[in-house]
N, C-alpha and C positions, 0 to 999 in steps of 0.2 A: 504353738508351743512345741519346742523339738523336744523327746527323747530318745535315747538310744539304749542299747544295751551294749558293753564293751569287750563280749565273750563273745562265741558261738555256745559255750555255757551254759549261758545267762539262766537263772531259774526265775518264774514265773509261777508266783503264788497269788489269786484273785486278785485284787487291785492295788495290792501295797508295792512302790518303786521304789529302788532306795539301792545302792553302791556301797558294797565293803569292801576296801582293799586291807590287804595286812600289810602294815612297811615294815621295811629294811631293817636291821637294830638302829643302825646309825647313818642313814643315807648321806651328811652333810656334815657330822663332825658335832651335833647337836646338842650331846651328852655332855658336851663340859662348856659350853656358853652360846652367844650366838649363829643365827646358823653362817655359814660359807658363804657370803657375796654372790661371789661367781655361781655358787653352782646354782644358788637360789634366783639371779638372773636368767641361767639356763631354763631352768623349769617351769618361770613365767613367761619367758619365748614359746616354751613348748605348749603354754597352755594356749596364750595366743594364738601359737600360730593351729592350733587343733579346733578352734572355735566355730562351732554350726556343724562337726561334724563328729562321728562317733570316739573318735581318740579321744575328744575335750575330756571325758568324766574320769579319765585314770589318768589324765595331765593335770587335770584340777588336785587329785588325790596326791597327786607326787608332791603336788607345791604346797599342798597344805603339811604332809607331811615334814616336807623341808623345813619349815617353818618354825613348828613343834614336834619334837616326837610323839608318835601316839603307837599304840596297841594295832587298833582300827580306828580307821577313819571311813565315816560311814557318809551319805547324801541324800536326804529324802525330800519328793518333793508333795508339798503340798497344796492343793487346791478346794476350795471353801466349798461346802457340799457335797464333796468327793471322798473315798478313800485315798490312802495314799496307794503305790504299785511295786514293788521289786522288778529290777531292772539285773540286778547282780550280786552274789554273796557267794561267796569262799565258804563260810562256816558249812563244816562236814557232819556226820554223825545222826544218829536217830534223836536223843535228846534235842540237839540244836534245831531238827527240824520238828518238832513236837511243839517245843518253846516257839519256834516260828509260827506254827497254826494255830497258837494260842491267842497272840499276838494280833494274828488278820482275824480271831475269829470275834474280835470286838474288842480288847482289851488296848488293841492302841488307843482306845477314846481316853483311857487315864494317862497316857504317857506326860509327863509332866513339858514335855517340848511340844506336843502337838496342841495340846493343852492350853500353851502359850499362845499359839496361831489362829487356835480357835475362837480365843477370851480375848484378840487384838492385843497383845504385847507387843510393843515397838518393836522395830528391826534392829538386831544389835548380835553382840556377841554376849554369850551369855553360860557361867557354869551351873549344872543342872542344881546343888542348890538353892542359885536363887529365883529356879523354877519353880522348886520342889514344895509341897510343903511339908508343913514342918514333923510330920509323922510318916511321912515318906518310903522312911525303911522300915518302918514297924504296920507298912499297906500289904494288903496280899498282892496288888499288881506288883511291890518291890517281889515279895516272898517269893509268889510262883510265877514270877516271868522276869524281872529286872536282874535279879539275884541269877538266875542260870547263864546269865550272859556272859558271868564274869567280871564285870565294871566294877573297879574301885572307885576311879573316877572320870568323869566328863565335860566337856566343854564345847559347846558349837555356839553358830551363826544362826541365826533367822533373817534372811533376806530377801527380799519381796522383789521381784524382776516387773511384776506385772500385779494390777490390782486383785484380792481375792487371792494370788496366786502369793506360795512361800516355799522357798529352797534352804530345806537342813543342812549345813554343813557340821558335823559332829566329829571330834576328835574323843577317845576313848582307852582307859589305858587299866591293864588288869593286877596292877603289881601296889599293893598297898602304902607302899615305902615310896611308890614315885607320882604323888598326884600334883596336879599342876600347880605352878607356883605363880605368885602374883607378877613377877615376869616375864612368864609366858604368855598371861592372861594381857598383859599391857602390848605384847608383841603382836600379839592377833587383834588387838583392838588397833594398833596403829598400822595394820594392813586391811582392815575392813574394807576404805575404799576401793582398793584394789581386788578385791573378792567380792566386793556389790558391784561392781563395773563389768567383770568376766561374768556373774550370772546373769548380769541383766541383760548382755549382748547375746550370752546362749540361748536362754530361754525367754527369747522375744516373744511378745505375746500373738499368737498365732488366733483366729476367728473362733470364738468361743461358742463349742456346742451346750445345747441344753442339757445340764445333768440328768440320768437317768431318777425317775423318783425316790428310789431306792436310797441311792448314793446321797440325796439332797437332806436325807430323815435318819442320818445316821446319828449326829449330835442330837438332835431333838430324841432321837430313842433312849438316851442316856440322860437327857433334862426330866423325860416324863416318865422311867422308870418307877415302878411303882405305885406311881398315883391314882391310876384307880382305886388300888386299896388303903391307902393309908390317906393322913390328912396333907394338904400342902408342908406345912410344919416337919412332918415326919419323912417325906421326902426329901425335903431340902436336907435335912440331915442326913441319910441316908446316903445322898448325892454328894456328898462334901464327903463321907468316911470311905465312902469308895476311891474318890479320889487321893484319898492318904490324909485326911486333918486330919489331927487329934481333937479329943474331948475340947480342952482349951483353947484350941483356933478353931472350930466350929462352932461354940460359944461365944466369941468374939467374933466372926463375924457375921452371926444372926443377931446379937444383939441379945442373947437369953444366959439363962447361967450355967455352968456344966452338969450342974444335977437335971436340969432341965431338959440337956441332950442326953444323959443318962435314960432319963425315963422316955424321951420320944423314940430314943433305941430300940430300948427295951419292949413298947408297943410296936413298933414295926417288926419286928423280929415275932412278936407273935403271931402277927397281920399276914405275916409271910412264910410262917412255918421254916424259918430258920433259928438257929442256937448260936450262930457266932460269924464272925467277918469272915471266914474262910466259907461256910456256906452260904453268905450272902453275895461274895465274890464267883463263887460257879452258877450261883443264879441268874446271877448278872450277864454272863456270859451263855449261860446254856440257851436267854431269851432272846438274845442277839444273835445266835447259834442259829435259830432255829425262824430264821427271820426275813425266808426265801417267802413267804408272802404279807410280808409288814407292808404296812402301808400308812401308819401315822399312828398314833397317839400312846398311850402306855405298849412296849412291846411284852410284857408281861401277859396281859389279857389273850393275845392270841396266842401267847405258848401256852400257859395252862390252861386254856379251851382244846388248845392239840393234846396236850398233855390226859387229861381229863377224858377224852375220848377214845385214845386211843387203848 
């Protein structure tokens, strides 16, 4: 499995990979209907002809961009028991890199894309959402980490090169007034084949090493969150409001009734000496945080035994 990085740059932050270019306003003429033929053939020559070597990932960016205009257009790759890596990002400032740390320090487990990869959603193109769900912007992942991005709105690929293995391609755009229209959305689906064919030649699947254990119990740290302390019941809820349901899509899909997830709330939130989503959201994160000797089952247990001691 090739990666590169397309700077000398390039920032490296623990194991999350991922490419932001920022395009052009109007690289192709984009703004007032389809893009340009010509130039749009230009820039899949270019991606061509950059393939298996480090130019491909800001060739792929250009074509995408060609394509649709976007904001940013971002690339992450994913692998099943892995975190993801940063390979490349433009975004400047102390904020931007805060939100970034926030991001690796466990909270991509809720991103509603990785989310898809993880839970086995087909490969396709997809806008975030009909990832999302349906309390999405009212989650503290939206609050304190989706919302600082900037994004009004998003739409990427999930493409799978290799088994286990999935390549984000994410277009993203910050202006309220310009979110993607079902045009564009049909545009990129009728270029799929053409963007599942260039990632599957780049990122040929290479002898697969065995994940560190670490890496292999990061999902499972987020399934079994809390369960030592509470009942199954209360975690599965617990589990689902993290990830953005509301009361009525965690009701529906347990099977129970909203007063019902009201009150298993309500007892886990005792269980855990938290008062509201926002500090069950840093809990979540501080046990993942703090998870340099995790090794399997509730990660909560060994943080507040470190906790507790210290």
């Amino acid at each position: 499995m090739r990666t590169y990085t397309d700077s000398p740059n390039a920032l490296r932050y623990g194991t999350i990979a991922a490419t932001r270019i920022h395009q052009p306003q109007d690289p192709t003429g984009l703004q007032h209907g389809r893009p340009d033929q010509t130039a749009l053939g230009q820039m899949l020559g270019g991606a061509l002809h950059a393939l298996g070597s480090p130019p491909f990932v800001p060739a792929l960016a250009a074509l995408l961009g060609a394509l649709v205009p976007a904001d940013d257009v971002m690339m992450v790759l994913y692998r099943r028991g892995q975190a993801p890596e940063l390979l490349h990002d433009l975004s400047t400032g102390r904020e931007s890199a805060t939100n970034l740390a926030l991001y690796l320090k466990g909270a991509y487990l809720l991103d509603p894309f990785y989310r898809a990869f993880a839970d086995g959603v087909a490969p396709g193109c997809y806008r975030l959402h009909q990832l999302a769900p349906t309390a999405f912007r009212g989650s503290e992942y939206f609050r304190l980490h989706y919302a600082r991005t900037g994004f009004r709105d998003e739409i990427g690929f999930l493409l799978t090169p290799a088994p286990a293995c999935c390549v984000h391609l994410s277009l993203a755009r910050r202006t309220a007034r310009a979110r993607f229209s079902a045009a564009e959305h049909r545009r990129l689906l009728d270029f799929e084949p053409v963007l599942r064919e260039l990632v599957a030649r780049h990122w040929a699947p290479a002898p697969v090493a065995v994940p560190p254990p670490l890496t292999t119990q990061l999902d499972s740290a987020l399934r079994l969150f809390g369960r030592d302390f509470l009942t199954e019941r209360e975690a599965e809820v617990l589990q689902l409001l993290l990830r953005g349901h509301s009361t009525k899509s965690i009701a529906e899909r347990l099977g129970i009734s909203p007063e019902t997830v009201k009150l298993h709330r309500k007892h886990s939130y005792a269980k855990l000496d938290v008062s509201s989503q926002a500090e069950l959201f840093h809990l979540f994160i501080d046990a993942l945080g703090s998870r340099g000797s995790y090794r399997g089952g509730d990660p909560l247990t060994g943080y507040l035994t470190r906790a507790g001691a210290a």
